[in-house]
N, C-alpha and C positions, 0 to 999 in steps of 0.2 A: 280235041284234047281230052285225056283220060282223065279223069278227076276219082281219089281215094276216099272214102270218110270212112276213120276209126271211130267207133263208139266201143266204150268201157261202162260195162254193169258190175258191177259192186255187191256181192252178196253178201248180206250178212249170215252167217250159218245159223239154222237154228229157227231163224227168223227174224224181223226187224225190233220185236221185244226185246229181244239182246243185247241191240244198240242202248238202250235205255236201262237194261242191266249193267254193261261198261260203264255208263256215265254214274252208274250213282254207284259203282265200286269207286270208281276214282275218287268221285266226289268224297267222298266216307276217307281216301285214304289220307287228304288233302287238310281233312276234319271236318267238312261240312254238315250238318243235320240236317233231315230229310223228316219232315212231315207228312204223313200220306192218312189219307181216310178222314182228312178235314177239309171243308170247304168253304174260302174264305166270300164272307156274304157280305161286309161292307167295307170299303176304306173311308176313313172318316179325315177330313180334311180340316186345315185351315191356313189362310189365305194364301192359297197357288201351292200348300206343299201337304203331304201324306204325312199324319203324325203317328197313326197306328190302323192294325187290320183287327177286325173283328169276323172270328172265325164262329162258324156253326153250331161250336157247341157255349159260344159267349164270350169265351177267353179271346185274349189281345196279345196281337203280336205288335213289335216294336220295332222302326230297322232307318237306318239313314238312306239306303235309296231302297229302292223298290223295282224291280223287274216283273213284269208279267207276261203269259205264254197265252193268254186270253186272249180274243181277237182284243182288235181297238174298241169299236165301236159298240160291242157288247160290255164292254168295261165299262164304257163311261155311262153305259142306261143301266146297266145292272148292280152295278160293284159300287162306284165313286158316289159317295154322298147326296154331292152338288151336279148336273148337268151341267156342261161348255154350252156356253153362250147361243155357238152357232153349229151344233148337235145337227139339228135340221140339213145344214148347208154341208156339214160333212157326209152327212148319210147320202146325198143327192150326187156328190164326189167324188162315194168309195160306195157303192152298192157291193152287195155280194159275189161271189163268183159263183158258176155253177154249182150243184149237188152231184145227189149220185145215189140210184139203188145199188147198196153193194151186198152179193149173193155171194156166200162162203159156201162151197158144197164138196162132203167129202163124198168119194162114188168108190162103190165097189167094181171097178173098167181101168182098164190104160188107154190111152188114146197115143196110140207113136207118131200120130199127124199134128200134135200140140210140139208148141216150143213152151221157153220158160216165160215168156213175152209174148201174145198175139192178139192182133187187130182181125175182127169181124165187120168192117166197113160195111155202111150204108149204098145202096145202089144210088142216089142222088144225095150226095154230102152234103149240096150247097140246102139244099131243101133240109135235110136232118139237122143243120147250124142255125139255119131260118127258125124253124119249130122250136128247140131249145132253147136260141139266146134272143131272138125276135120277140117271138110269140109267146116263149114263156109255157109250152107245151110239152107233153111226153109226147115223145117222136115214136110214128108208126113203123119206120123201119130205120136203129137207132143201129150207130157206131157202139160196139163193142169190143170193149178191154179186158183180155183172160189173160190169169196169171196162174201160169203150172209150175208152182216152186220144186215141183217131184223131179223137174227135170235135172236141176244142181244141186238140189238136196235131198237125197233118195228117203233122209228120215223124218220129211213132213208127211207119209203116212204111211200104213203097214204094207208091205210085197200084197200088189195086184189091186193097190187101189191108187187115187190122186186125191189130191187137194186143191180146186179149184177157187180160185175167186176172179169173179164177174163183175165188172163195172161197165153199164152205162150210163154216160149223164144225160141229167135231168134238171131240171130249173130248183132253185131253193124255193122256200115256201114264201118268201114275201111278194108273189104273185098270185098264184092260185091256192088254195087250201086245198090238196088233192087228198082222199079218204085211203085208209088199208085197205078199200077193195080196188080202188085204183091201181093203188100199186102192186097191189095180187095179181090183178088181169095185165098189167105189164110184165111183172115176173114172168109169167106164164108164154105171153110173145117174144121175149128175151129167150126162156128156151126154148122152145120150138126154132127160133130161128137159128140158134147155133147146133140142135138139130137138123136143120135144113141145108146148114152148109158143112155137115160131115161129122158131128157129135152123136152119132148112131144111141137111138136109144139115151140118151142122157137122163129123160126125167126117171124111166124103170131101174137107173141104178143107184140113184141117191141112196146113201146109207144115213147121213147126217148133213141139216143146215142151219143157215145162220143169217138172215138177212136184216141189213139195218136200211130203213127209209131216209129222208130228210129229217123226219120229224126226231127218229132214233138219234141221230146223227147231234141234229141241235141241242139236245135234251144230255146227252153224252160230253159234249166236246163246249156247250155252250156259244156256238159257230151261228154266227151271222145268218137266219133261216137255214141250217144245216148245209151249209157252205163247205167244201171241201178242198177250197183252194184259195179263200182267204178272202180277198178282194179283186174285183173286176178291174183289170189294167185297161183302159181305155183312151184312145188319143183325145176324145174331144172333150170326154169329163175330168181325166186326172194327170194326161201327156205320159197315161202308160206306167207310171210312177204309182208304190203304194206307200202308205204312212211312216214318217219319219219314225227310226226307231227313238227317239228322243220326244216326250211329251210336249207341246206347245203351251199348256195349259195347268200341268202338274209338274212344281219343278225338279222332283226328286220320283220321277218315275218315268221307267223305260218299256218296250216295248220288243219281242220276239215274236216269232210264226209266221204265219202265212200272210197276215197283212200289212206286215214290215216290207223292206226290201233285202233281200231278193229276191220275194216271194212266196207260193205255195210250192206243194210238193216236200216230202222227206229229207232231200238231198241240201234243196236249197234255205227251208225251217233249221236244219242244224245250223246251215252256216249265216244265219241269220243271230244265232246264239253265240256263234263265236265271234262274228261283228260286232254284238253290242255288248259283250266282256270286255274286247278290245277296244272300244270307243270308250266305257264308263271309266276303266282302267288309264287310259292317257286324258282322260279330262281329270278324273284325280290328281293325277300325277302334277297337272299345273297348277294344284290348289294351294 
């Protein structure tokens, strides 16, 4: 028996910035305010509910419920006042999900052997999965994710170059403390090996990069040891399930992103945000 599978990619033109420029046009046209270039450093609490935020520069915000796009677990140690009781037993629960050195490199080359999507696999994957989520190691010959946006959108960079970005994962930091020259001499194995499998010359044509580590990442995104997928779905610690979008602990605060459900990744972070519009909006509704 033949068997078909359609898969459908979704481009945003321009870039996936864009998605996030739609949303705060809409947002604006709807009335919403948008605050940007403040960072809110405490929610001040009392008993089980958010009365107000205290942002960066000391002012206070005020709101009857509260959503946040923070991880969970960075929320409650970094943000929330008070500590949950069983903070310990959660983190034990929902560990991180992997990192990731991600390399942005603009080259002055075309490569016609690149798609807009492609896997550089490992010669033993099972051993490359071992190493990463086992052992908590940088793998010596790691799976790699290149993304050629040049291929559906000609104007991510000028005629006769690309725009490459490079993912391998790697462990978040709540394992090993790995230093910037760690991850230099990994850079450096990462290209040569896509060198190796047909990327001619790649390091002699960098024109321009851009590399963020875990440590970038976490400091950036404020991500669970620079987690780029949210939380670890596991059968035996959390049956594969991540954090309810609805607080257990704070009664007027919600929860988006990667460590919610559906999960990490772009696709499924949006529609994590429109689950919990839609959930907060029919719990109102029965109010």
């Amino acid at each position: 028996m033949i068997q078909t599978a359609i898969f459908i990619f979704i481009l945003v033109k321009g870039g996936l910035h864009n998605l996030a420029g739609a949303i705060q046009t809409l947002a604006h046209e709807i009335g919403v305010e948008i605050i940007t270039g403040s960072e809110v450093k405490t929610a001040i609490t009392d008993e089980g509910t958010i009365e107000h935020l205290i942002l960066d520069d000391g002012s206070k915000i005020e709101a009857d419920l509260y959503v946040s796009n923070m991880e969970v677990i960075p929320f409650y140690t970094k943000v929330l006042d008070t500590l949950p009781k069983n903070i310990s037993k959660m983190k034990k629960k929902f560990p991180p999900e992997s990192s990731g050195l991600v390399i942005h490199l603009g080259v002055n080359k075309t490569y016609p052997e690149l798609r807009h999507h492609n896997f550089f696999f490992s010669e033993d994957s099972d051993k490359n999965y071992e190493t990463v989520f086992d052992k908590k190691e940088l793998p010596k010959d790691p799976t790699i994710y290149l993304v050629n946006a040049n291929k559906t959108d000609p104007s991510q960079a000028p005629k006769g170059h690309e725009n490459l970005k490079i993912l391998p994962h790697i462990p978040p930091l709540n394992y090993i403390d790995y230093t910037k020259e760690d991850y230099m001499n990994f850079r450096e194995l990462v290209l040569k090996k896509l060198e190796n499998m047909g990327l001619t010359d790649l390091r002699k044509h960098i024109v321009t990069e851009y590399m963020l580590t875990p440590h970038d990442i976490e400091s950036m995104y404020l991500s669970d040891g620079g987690s780029i997928y949210g939380t670890l779905s596991d059968k035996k610690l959390n049956q594969g399930f991540k954090h309810p979008k609805e607080s257990a602990f704070i009664n007027n605060l919600y929860f988006v992103g990667g460590t919610v459900n559906p999960g990490g990744g772009m696709p499924m972070v949006t529609l994590s945000g429109q689950n919990a519009a839609k959930y907060i909006a029919e719990k109102d509704s029965k109010i």
